[in-house]
C-alpha positions in Angstrom: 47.8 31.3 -3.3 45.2 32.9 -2.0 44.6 32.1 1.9 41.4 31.8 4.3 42.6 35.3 6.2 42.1 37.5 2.5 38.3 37.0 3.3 38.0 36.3 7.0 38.7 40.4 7.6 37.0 40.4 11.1 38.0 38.1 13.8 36.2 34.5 14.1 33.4 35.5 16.1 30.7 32.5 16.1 28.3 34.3 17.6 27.6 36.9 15.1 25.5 33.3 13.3 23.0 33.8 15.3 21.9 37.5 13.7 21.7 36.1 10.3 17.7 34.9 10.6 14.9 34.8 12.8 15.0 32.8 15.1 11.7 32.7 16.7 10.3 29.2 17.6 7.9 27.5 20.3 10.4 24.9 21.3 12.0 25.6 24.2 15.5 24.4 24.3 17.0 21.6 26.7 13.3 20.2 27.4 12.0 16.9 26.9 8.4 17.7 27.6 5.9 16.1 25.1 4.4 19.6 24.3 7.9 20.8 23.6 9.0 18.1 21.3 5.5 18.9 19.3 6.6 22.1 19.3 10.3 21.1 18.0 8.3 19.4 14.8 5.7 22.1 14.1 9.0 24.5 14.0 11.1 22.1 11.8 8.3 21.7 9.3 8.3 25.6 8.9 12.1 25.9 8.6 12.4 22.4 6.2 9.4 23.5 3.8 11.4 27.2 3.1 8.4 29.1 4.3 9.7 32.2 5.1 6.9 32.8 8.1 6.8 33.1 11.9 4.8 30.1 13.3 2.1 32.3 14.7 1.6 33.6 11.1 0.8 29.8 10.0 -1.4 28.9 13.5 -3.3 31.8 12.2 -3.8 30.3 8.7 -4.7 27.0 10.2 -7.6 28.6 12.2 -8.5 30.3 9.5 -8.8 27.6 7.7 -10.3 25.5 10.2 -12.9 28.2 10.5 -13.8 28.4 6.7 -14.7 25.1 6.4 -16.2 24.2 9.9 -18.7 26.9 9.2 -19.3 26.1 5.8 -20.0 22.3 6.9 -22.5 24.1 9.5 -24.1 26.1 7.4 -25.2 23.1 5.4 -26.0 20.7 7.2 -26.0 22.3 10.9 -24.9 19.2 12.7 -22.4 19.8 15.5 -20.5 16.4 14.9 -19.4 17.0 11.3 -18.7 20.4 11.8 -16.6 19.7 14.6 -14.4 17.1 12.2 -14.7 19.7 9.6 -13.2 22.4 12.0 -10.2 19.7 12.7 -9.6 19.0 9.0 -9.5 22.2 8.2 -7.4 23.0 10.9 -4.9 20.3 9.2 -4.9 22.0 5.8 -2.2 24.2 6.4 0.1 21.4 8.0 -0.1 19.2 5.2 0.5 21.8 2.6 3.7 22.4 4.2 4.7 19.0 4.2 4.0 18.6 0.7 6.5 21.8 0.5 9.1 20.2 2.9 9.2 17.0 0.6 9.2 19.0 -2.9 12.1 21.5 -1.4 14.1 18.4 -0.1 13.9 16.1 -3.1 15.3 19.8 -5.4 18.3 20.0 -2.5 19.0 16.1 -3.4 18.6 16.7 -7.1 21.4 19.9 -7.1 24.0 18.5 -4.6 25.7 16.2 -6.1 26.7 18.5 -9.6 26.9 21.5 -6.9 29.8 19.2 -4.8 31.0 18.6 -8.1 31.1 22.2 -9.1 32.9 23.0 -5.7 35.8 19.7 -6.8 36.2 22.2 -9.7 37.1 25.5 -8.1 39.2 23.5 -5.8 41.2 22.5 -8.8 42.3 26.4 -8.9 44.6 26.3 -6.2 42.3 28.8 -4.4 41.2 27.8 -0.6 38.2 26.4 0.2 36.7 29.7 1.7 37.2 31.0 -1.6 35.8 28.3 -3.4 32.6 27.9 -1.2 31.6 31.5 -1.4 32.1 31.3 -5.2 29.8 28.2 -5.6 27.5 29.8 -3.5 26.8 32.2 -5.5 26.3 30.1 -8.6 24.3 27.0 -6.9 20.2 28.0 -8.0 17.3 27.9 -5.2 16.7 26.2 -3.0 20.3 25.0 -2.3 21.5 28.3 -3.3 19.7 30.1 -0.5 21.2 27.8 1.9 24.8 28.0 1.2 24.7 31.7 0.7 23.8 31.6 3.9 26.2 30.1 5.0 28.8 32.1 2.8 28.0 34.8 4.6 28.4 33.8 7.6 32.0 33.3 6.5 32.3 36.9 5.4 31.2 37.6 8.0 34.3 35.6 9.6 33.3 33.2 11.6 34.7 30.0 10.8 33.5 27.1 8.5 32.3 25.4 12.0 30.4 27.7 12.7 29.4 28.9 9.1 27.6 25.6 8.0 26.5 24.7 11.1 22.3 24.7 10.8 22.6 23.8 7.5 21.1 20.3 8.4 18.7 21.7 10.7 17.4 24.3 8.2 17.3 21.7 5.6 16.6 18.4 7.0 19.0 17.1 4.4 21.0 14.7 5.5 23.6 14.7 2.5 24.2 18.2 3.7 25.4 17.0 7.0 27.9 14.7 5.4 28.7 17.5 3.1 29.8 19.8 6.4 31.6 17.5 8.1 33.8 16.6 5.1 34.4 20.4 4.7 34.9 21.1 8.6 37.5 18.1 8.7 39.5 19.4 5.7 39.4 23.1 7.1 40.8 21.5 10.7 43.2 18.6 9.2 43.6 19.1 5.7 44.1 16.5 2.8 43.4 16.3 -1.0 40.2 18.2 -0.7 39.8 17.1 -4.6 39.8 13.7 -4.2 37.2 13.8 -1.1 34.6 16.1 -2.8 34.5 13.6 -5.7 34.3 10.4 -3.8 31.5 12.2 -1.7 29.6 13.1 -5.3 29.9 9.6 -6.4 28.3 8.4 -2.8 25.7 11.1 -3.1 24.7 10.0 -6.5 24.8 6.2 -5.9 22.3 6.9 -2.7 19.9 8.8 -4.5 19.6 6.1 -6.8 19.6 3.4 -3.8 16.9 5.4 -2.5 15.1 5.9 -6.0 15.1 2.3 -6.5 13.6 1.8 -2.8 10.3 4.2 -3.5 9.7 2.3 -6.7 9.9 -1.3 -5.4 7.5 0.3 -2.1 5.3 2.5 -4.1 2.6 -0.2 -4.0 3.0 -1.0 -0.4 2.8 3.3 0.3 0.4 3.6 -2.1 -1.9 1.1 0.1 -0.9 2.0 3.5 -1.7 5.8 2.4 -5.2 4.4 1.2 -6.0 2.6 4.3 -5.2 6.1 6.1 -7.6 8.1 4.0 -10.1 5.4 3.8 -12.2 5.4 6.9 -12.4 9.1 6.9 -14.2 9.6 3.5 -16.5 6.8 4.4 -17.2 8.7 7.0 -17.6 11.8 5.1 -19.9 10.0 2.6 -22.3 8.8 5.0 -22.5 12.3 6.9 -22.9 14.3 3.6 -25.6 11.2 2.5 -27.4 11.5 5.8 -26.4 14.8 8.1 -28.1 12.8 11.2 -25.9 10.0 10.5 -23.5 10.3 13.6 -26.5 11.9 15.7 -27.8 8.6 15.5 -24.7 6.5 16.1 -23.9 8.0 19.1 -27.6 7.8 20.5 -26.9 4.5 21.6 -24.0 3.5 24.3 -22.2 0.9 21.3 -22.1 3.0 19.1 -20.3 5.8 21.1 -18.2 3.1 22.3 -17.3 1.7 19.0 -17.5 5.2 17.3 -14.8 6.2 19.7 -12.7 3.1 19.4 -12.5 3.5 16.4 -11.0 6.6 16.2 -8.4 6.1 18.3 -7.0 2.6 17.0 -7.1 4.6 13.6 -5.0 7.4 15.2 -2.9 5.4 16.8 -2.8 3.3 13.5 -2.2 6.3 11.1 0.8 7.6 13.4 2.0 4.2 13.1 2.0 4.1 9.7 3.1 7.5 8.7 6.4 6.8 11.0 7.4 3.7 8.9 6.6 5.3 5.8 8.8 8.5 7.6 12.2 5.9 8.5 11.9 4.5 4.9 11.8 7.8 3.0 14.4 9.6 5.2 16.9 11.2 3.3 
């Protein structure tokens, strides 16, 4: 029977992980600041949507973009107000394109783990160790899940240890079946047991929470549906009445109420929206 030292030719060296992909982020480690935790996000959206870019590359973008349509907005209608809300949303463009990426890439991950875990139960069957067995299905397993576990195959090549090999696999993912997935493997590799047995029980769990969770967004795809709508809402009234009328918020803040209730608003549907898009976040977490 093939063992664990056939492929682990080097000595276990953890730290040769950290050569395998850039690591450059804004975050600063072992700070709490409220810049840094920003910071933490903006570089976990990168990383979860696969974007294979340096944050600065996609800060660029988002001026870019901010810059196209703020000076598009002031060409037409040349009315600092709207361009300067044009020059934010454009700045967000970028941002929300890679969150619809992060969602898109995570719901495929979900989609191809359970049949890859069950793929995995098979070459266990073999008799060959798990090593083995996870570089093999590594190989097989198609984007995006693919790219992750080769990465961590060959960090096991590499010979560092399965600790060490699948560790940032949640992190690069945001995954959170991948997470149960390493801890299953890194508790076999460290006490043993009918690996078998536990990769099929942790399919079957897989399965029956995506289909928990599938149920969930249908039974709450009215109540997302409307918060989302009450989010998008007041700013294309807005945009109406400022593309209607280019003096429209010239006027409105001539007058002390209507700065005061202009501004107001905008925070209470800030503070509203972040609200909102946290729940929606808790419920959809997967």
């Amino acid at each position: 029977m093939a063992t664990d030292a056939t492929i682990n030719t080097l000595n276990s060296a953890d730290d040769f992980s950290e050569i395998l992909r850039d690591r450059n982020r804004y975050a600063v480690s072992d700070s709490k600041q409220i810049s840094n935790r920003v910071n933490g996000g903006f570089d976990e959206l990168i990383i979860h949507s696969g974007v294979d870019a340096n944050p600065g590359v996609i800060l660029f973008f988002c001026l870019m973009s901010a810059t196209l349509l703020g000076g598009l907005i002031f060409v037409l209608q040349e009315n600092f107000l709207s361009t300067s809300l044009s020059f934010m949303l454009g700045g967000m463009a970028p941002i929300g394109y890679l969150i619809f990426l992060r969602s898109r890439r995570q719901n495929r991950i979900n989609e191809q783990l359970s049949d890859m875990i069950d793929e995995l139960a098979r070459a266990a069957k073999t008799g060959r160790s798990l090593t083995h067995c996870f570089i093999s299905v590594a190989e097989k397993t198609p984007a995006p899940l693919g790219d992750e576990l080769k990465e961590s195959a060959r960090r096991l090549e590499m010979g560092v240890s399965m600790k060490a090999a699948l560790d940032g696999l949640y992190e690069r993912t945001g995954v959170a079946s991948l997470n149960i997935l390493s801890m299953a493997l890194i508790v076999h590799q460290e006490t043993g047991g009918d690996l078998v047995k536990v990769l099929e029980r942790l399919a079957r769990t897989i399965r029956d929470r995506m289909l928990f969770l599938g149920r969930l967004r249908t039974a709450t795809a009215g109540s997302r549906a409307t918060a989302v709508l009450m989010i998008l809402l007041p700013p294309l009234i807005l945009g109406f009445f400022i593309l209607r009328d280019p003096t429209y918020l010239t006027t409105l803040m001539a007058s002390s109420w209507g700065r005061a209730a202009t501004f107001t608003a905008i925070a209470l549907q800030v503070i509203g929206s972040l609200w909102v898009l946290r729940v929606l976040k808790t419920s959809q977490r997967t």
